[in-house]
N, C-alpha and C positions, 0 to 999 in steps of 0.2 A: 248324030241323028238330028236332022229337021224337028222345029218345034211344029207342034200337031193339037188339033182340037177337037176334045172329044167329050162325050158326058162324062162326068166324073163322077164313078160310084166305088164303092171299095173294093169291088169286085174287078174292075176296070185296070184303077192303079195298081194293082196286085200283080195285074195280067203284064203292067210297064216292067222293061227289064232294065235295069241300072245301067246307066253310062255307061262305055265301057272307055272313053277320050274325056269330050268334052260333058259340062251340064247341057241340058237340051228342059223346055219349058213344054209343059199340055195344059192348053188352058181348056177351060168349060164352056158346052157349048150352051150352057142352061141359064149362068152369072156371070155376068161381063165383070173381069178385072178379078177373077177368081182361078187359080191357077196351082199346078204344081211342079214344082222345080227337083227334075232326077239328075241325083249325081252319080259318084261311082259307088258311094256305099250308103247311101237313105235318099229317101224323098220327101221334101217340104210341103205345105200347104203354106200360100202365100195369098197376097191379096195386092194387088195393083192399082193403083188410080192416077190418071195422065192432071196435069194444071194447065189449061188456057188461059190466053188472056191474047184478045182482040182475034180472032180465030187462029189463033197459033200456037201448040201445043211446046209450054214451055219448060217443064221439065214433067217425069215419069217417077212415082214414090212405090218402092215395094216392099209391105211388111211380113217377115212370116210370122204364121199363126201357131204352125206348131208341125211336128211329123207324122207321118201316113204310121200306124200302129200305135201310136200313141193317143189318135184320134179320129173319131171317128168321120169319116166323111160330112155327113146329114148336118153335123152339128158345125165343122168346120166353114162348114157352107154358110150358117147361120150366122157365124160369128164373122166372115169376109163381111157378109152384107150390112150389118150393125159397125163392122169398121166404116165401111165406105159413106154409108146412112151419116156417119159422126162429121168426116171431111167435108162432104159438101154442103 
């Protein structure tokens, strides 16, 4: 499956069906570099942030934050942007 961008609420990722090959990413369409990564058996909350230097996009950092059921969307969200707030 093509990676897709959508709001992400719990209700949303619930509705995402698991891999059934490859992981496939849905980022948000609300918080840039806020994303979730489905595999064939759970889904991640991650958070992304690209590094430039001279306009040229020199490498991509991806942490996860934790898994869909384990946390709550709203908060996840909170804690991508307090990551990303810390990077740059």
């Amino acid at each position: 499956m093509a990676d897709q961008t959508v709001l992400l609420t719990d209700k949303a990722i619930a509705r995402l069906p698991l891999a059934a090959t490859a992981q496939y990413k849905v980022h948000d369409t609300e918080l840039k570099g806020f994303l979730v990564l489905v595999g064939k058996r759970r889904k991640s909350f991650m958070a992304q942030g690209d590094f430039w230097r001279g306009g040229i996009r020199e490498f991509s950092v991806r942490k996860k934050l934790g898994d869909f059921g384990d946390l709550a969307t709203r908060a996840t969200r909170l804690k991508s942007f307090s990551e990303r707030s810390r990077k740059e």
